[in-house]
MITI-312030 format. One record per residue: residue in three letters; x, y negated, z of N, C-alpha, C in turn. Coordinates in steps of 0.001 Angstrom, whole numbers, plus 500000, padded with zeros to 6 digits. Example, Ala and Ser with C-alpha at 12.3 -4.5 7.8 and 13.67 -1.06 7.14 Angstrom:
ALA513190505690507800512300504500507800513200503300507800 SER512850502250507080513670501060507140512900499970507870 
***
This chain:
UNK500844501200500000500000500000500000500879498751500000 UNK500563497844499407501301496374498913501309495768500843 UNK502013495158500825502054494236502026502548493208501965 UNK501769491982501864502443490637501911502381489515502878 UNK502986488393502878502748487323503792501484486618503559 UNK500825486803505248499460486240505470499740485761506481 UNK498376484075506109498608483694507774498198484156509166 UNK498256484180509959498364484781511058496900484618511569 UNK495878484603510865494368484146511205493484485744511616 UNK493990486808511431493526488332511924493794488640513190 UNK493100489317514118494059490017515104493711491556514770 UNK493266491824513976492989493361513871494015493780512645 UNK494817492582511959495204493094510741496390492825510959 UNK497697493959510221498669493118510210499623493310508603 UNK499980492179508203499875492317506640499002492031506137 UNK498972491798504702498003491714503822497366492919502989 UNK497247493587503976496405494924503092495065494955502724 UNK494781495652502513493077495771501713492480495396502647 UNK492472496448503978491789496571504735491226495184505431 UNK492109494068505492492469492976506171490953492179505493 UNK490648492425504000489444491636503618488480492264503680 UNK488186493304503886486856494201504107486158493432505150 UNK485800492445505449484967491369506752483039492068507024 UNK482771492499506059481371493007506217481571494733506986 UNK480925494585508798481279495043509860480153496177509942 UNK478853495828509567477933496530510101477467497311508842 UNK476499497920509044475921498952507802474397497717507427 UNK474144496972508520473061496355507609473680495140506634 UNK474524494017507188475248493292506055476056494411505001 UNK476433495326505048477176496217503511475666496269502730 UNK474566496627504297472900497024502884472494495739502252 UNK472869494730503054472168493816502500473225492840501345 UNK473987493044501529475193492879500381474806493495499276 UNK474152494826499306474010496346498261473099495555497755 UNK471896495170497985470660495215497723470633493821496978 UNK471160492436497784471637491181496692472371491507495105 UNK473367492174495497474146492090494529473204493036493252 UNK472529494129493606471882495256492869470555494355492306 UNK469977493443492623469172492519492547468822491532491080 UNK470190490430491681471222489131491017471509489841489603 UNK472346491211489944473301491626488727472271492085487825 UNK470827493188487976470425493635487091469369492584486542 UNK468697491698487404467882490714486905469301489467485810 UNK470233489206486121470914488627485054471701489428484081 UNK471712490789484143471893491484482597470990491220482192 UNK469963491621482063468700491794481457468071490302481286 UNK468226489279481705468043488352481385468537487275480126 UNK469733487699480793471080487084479607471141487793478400 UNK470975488592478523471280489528477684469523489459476345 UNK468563489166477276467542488653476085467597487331475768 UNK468293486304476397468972485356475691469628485322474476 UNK470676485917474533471453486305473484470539487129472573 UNK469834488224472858468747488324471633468079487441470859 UNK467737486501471506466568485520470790467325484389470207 UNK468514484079470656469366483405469583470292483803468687 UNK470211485159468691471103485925467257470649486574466750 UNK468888487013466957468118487269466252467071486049465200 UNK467120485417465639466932484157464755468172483283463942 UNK467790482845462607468441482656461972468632481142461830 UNK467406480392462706467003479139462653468129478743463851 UNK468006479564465034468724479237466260469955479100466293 UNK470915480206466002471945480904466158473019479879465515 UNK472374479320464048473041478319463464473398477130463845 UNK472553476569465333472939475567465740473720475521466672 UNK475036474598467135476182474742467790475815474613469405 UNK474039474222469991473867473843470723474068475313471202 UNK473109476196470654472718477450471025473949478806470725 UNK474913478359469601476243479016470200477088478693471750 UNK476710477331472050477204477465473472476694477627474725 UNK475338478051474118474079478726475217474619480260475257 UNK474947480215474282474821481649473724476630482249474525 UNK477271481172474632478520481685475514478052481833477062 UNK477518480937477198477297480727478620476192481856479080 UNK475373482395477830475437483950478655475882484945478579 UNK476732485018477656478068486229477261478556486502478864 UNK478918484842479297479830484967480245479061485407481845 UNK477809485162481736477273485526482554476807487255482674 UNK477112487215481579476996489053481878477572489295482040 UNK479253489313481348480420489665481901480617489777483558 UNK480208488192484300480893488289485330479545488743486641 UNK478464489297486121477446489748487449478183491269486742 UNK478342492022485706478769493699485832479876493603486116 UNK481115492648486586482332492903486595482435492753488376 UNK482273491402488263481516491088489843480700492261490680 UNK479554492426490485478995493809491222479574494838491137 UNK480248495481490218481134496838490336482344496505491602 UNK483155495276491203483745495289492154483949494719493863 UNK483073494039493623482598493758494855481523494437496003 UNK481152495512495228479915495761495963480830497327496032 UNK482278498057495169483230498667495729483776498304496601 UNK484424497416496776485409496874497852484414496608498814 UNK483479495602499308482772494994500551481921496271501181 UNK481046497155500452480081498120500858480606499233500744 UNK481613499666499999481806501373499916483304501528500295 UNK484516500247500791485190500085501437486552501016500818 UNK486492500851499344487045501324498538488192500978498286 UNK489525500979498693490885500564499029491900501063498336 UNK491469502147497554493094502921497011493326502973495824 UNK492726501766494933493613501047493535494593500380494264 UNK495384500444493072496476499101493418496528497850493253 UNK497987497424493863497594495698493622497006495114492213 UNK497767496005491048497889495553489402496040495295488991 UNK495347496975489818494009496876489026492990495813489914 UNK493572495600491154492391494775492057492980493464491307 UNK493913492914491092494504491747490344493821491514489179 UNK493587492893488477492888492608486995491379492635486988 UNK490720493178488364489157492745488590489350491541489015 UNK489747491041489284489515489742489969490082488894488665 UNK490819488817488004490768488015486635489928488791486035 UNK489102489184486259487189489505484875486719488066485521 UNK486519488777486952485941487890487509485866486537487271 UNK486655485917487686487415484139487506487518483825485746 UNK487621484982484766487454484344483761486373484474483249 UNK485610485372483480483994485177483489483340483880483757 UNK483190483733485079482732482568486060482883481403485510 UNK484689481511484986485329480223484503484801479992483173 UNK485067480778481993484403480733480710482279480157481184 UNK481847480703481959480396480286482179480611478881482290 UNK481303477873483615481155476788483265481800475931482481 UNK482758476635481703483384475953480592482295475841479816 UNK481154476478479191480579476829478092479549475645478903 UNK479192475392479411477830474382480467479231473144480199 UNK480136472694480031480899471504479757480615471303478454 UNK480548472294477710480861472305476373479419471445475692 UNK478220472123476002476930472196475958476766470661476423 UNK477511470306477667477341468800477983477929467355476898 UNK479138468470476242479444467334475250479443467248474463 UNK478085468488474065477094468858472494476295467983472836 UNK475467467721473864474220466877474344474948465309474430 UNK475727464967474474476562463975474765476941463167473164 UNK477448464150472559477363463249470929476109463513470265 UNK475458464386470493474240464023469893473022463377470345 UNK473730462717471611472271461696471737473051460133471801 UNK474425460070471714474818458722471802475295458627469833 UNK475889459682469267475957459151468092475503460756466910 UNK473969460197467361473016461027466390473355460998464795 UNK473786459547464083473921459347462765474665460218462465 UNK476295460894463381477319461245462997477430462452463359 UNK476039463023464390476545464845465078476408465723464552 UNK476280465838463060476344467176462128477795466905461456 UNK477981465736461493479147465659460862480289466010462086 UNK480235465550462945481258465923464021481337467231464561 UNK479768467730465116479786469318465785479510470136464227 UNK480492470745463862480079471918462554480187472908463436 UNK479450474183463347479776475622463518480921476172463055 UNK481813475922462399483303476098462964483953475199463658 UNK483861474266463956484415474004465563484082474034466479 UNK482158474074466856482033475100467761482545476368468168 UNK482957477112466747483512478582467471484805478422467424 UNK485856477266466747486994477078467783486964476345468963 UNK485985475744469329486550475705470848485598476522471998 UNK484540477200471171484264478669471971485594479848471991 UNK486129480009471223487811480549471278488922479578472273 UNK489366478477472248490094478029472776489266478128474636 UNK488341477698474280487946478306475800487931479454476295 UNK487638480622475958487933481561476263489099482247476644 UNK490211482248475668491909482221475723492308481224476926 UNK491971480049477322492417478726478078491757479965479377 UNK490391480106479627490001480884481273490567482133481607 UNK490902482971480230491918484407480821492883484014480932 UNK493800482973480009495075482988480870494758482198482312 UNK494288481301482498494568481137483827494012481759484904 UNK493116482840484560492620484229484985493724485294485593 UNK494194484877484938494915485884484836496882486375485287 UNK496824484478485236498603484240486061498379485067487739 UNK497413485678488120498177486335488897498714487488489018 UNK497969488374488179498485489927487611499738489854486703 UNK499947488182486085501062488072485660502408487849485750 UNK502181487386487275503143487388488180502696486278489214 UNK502131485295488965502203484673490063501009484848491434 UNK501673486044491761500668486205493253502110486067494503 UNK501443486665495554502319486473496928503279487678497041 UNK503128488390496813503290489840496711504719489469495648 UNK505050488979494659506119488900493535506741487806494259 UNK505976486579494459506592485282494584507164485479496013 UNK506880486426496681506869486589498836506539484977499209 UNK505259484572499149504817483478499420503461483975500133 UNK503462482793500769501843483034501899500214483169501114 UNK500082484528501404498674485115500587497375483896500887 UNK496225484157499878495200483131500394494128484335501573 UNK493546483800502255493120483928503112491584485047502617 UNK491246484969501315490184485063501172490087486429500152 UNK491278486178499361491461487657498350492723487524498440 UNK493028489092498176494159489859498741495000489354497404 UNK496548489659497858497800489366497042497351487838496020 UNK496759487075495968496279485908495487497279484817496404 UNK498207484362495582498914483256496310498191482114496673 UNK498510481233497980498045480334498219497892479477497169 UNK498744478842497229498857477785495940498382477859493985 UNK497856478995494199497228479365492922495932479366493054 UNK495480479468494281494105479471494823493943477717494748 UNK494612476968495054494486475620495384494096475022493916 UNK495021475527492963495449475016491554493847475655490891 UNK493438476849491437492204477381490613490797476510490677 UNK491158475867492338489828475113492716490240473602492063 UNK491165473082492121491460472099491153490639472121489847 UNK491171473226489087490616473172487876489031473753487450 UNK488470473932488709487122474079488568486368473088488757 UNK487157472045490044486934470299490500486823469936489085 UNK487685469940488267487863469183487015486859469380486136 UNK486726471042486042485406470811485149483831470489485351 UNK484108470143486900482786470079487214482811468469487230 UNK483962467714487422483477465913487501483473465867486033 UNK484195466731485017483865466121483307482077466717483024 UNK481978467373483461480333467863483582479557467096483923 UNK479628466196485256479203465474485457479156463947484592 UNK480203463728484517480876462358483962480006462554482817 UNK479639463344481490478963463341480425477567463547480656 UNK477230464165481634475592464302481685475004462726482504 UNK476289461214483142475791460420483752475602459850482318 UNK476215460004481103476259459387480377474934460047479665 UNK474417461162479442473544461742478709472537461223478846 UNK472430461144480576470973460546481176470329458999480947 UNK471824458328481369471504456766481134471021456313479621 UNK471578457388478411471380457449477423469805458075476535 UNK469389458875477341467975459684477616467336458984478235 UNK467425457873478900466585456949479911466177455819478546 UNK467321455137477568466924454536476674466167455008475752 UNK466524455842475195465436456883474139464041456587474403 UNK464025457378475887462341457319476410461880455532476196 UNK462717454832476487462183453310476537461928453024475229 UNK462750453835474086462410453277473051461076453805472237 UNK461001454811472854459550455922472335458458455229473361 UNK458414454810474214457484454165474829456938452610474182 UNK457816451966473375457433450944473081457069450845471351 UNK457572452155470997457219452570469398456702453900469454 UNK455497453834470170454233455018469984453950455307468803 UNK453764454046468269452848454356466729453850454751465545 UNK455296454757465953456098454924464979456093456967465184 UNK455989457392464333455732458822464251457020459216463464 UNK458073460104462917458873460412462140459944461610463084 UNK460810461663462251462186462222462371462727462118463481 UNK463602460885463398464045459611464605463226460238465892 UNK462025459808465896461276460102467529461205461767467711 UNK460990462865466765460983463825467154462434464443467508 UNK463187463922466873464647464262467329464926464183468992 UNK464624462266468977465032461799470445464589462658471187 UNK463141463112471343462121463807472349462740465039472654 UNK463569466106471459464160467241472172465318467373472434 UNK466077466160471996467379465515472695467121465510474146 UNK466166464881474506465498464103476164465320465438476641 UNK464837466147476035464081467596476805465338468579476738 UNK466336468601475927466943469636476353468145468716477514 UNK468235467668477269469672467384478143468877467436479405 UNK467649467542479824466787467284481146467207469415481558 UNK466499469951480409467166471186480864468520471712481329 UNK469465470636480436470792471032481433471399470849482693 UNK470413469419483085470599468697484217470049469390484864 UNK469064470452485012468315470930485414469456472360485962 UNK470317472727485089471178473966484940472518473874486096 UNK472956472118485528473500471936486160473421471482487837 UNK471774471352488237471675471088489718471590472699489937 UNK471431473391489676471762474768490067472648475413490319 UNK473770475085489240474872475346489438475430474547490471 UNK475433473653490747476167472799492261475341473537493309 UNK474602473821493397473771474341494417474468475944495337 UNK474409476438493973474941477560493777475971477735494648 UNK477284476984493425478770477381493876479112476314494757 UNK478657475471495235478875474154496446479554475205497796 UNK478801475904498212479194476970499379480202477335499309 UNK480364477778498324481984478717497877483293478102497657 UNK482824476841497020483997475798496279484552475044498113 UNK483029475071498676483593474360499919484509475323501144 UNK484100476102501157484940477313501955486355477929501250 UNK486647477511499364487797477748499512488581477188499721 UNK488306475366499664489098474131499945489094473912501368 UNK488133474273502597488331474717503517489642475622504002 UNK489793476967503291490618477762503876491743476990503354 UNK491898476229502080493346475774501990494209474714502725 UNK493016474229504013493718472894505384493341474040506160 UNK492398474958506619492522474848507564492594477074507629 UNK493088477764509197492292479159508775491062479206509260 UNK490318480320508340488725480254508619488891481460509663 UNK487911481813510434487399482522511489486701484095510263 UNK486640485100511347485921486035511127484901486135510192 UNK483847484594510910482592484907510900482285484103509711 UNK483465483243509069483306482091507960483922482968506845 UNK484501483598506891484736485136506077483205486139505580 UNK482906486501506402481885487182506165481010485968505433 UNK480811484581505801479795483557505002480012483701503945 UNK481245483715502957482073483804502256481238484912501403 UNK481686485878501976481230486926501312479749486980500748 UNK478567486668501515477688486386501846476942485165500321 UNK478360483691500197477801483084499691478571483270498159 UNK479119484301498003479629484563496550478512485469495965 UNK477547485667496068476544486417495531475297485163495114 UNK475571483811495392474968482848495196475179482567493874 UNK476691482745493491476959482815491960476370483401491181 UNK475974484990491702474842485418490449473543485351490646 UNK473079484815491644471915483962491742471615482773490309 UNK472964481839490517473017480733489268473058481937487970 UNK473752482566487964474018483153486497472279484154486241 UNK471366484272486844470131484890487144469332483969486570 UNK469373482677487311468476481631487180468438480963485638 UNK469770480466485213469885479863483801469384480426482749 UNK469207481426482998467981482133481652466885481754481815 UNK466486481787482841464910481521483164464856479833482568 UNK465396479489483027465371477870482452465008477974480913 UNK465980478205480507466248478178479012464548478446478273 UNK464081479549479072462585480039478535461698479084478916 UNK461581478091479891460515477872480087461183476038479521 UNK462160475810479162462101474167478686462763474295477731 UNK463229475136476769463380475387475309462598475953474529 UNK461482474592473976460776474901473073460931476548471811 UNK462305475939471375462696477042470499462849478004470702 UNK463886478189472353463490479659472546462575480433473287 UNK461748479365473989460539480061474718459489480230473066 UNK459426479491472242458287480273470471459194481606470349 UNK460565481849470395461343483010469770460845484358470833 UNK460643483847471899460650484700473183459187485478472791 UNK458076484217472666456240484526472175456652485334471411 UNK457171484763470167456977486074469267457781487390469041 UNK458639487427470282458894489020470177457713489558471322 UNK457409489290472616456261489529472912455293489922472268 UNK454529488878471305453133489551470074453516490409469576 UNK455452491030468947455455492014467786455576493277468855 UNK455960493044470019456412493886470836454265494500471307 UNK453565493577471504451964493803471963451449494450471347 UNK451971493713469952450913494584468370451494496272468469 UNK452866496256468396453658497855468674453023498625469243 UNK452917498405470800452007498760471495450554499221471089 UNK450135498205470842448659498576470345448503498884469287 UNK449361499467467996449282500132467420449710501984467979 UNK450574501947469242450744503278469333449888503837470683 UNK448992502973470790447821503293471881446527503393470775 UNK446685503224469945445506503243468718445780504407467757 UNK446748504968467892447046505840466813446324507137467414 UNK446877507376468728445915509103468809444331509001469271 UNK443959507619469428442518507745469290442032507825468114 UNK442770507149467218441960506962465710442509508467465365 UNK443385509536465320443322510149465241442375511705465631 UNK442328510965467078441018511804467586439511511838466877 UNK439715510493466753437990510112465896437717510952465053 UNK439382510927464170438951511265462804438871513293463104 UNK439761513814463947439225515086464018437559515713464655 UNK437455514706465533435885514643465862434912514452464778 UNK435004513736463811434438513238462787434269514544461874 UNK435657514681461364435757516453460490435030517343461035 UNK434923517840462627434236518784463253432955518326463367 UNK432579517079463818431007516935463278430426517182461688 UNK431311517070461032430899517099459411430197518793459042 UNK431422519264459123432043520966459468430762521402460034 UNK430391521361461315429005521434462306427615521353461141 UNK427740520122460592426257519353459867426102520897458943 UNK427289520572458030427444522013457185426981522708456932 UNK427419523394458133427196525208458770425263524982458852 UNK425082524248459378423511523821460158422685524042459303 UNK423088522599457794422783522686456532422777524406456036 UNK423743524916455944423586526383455679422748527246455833 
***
């Protein structure tokens, strides 16, 4: 077993071994850990995952760069609730200890580049909504679908590598530097540098949606005072207004969400946390696939386009149905029918 420098915040542990993060004590927090995570994870496969149906099954959708970076942001959300629940709900509930440092290093970069690629793709989406409501004349010309999918690529490559510098060497364990408090062989100072760069993408997230809004606040003023003007122009603005309201909407979720987590890891990096702020920890990282659960649901109920795409697989999916609940009655009829005929017949005879 790996053993590295930790701070001195255990009295039951000594080293940085597995054992040292296993914090969930009782059999009802491991059940109730089981039962969140079994929850979160299968309600956001199945969620995300008909996301991504309804925008790559349409030909109208798929083409627009808004909905390729919808369409990342639930790639990434599936990725990281099956990568996330396998390994977390191994390690915390079934107390599963005897991989090594290399493979717990390489679950935990799914993890972080999952997570990370999710709100990269919600930045991205912010500064799709961002040129196309401040310079509408010019956003087909600026966002094309190939540079949406290069910087759906450059994002992706940009969150595994930095996913991933610790299986690459920079953990505590290579460097003999002081472990983070919270996951095993994870150097301090890489932990610091990770929440940095999640700080970052969350004030440029912000910073473009203050601009989206103040910008969506004029729109509405201008559709309020040109009712009678009907066209292009106003139907544009209106699902400009309605979808950047849906992201704002995505994005108070997401702060909601990861606020707990982001604050307890910048916590452990001034100060050590206790036992019992460990187990919170644990507790409030399942809040993440709560957010990654929730953002689908959004999408259906304030995207016009894809809540019509959603109706009509529903009706083809109803009619299916009621064509194969109709088939062995009408089949029945018709043998009832033959045997009444058959019957008349014989009678006739």
């Amino acid at each position: 077993m790996d053993t590295c420098k930790v701070p001195a915040n255990t009295s039951k542990c000594s080293g940085n071994t597995m054992e040292c993060f296993m914090v969930l004590s009782t059999q009802a927090q491991k059940i109730s850990i089981g039962i969140l995570c079994g929850l979160f994870g299968t309600m956001c496969v199945f969620e995300n995952s008909l996301v991504l149906y309804l925008i790559f099954s349409s030909p109208g959708i798929r083409k627009k760069p808004s909905y390729l970076f919808i369409g990342s942001l639930a790639l990434a959300d599936i990725l990281a609730s099956i990568i996330f629940v396998c390994s977390f709900v191994n390690f915390h509930v079934f107390n599963e200890a005897g991989f090594s440092k290399e493979v717990f290093l390489l679950q935990l970069g799914g993890v972080n580049t999952s997570f990370s690629a999710s709100l990269s793709s919600l930045l991205l989406t912010a500064l799709d909504r961002y040129l196309s409501i401040t310079r509408p004349s010019e956003y087909k010309l600026l966002m094309t679908r190939k540079r949406a999918w290069a910087a759906l690529a450059v994002l992706w490559v940009t969150c595994a590598t930095i996913a991933c510098l610790p299986l690459l060497g920079w953990n505590c364990c290579v460097l003999d530097s002081v472990c983070s408090e919270l996951f095993p062989f994870v150097d301090d100072n890489y932990q610091s540098g990770w929440v940095c760069f999640i700080m970052v993408l969350l004030g440029c997230i912000v910073y473009a949606y203050a601009h989206v809004l103040w910008r969506a606040r004029q729109h509405v003023a201008y559709m309020e005072k040109h009712q009678g003007q009907v066209g292009k122009q106003n139907t544009r603005m209106r699902m400009d207004v309605m979808l950047a309201k849906t992201l704002v909407m995505v994005l108070a979720v997401l702060m909601l969400c990861w606020s707990p987590v982001l604050v307890l890891m910048i916590y452990s990096i001034f100060a050590r946390l206790s036992d019992h702020l460990r187990k919170v920890f644990a507790f409030c990282s399942t809040l993440c696939l709560l957010n990654s659960m929730v953002n689908p649901i959004i999408y259906a109920l304030r995207s016009k386009e894809l809540f019509s795409s959603l109706r009509r697989v529903f009706s083809h999916f109803r009619r299916q149905l009621k064509l194969t609940e109709e088939s062995p009655e009408a089949e029945s009829t018709h043998k009832s029918s033959v045997i009444e005929t058959v019957c008349e017949d014989t009678h006739t005879v």
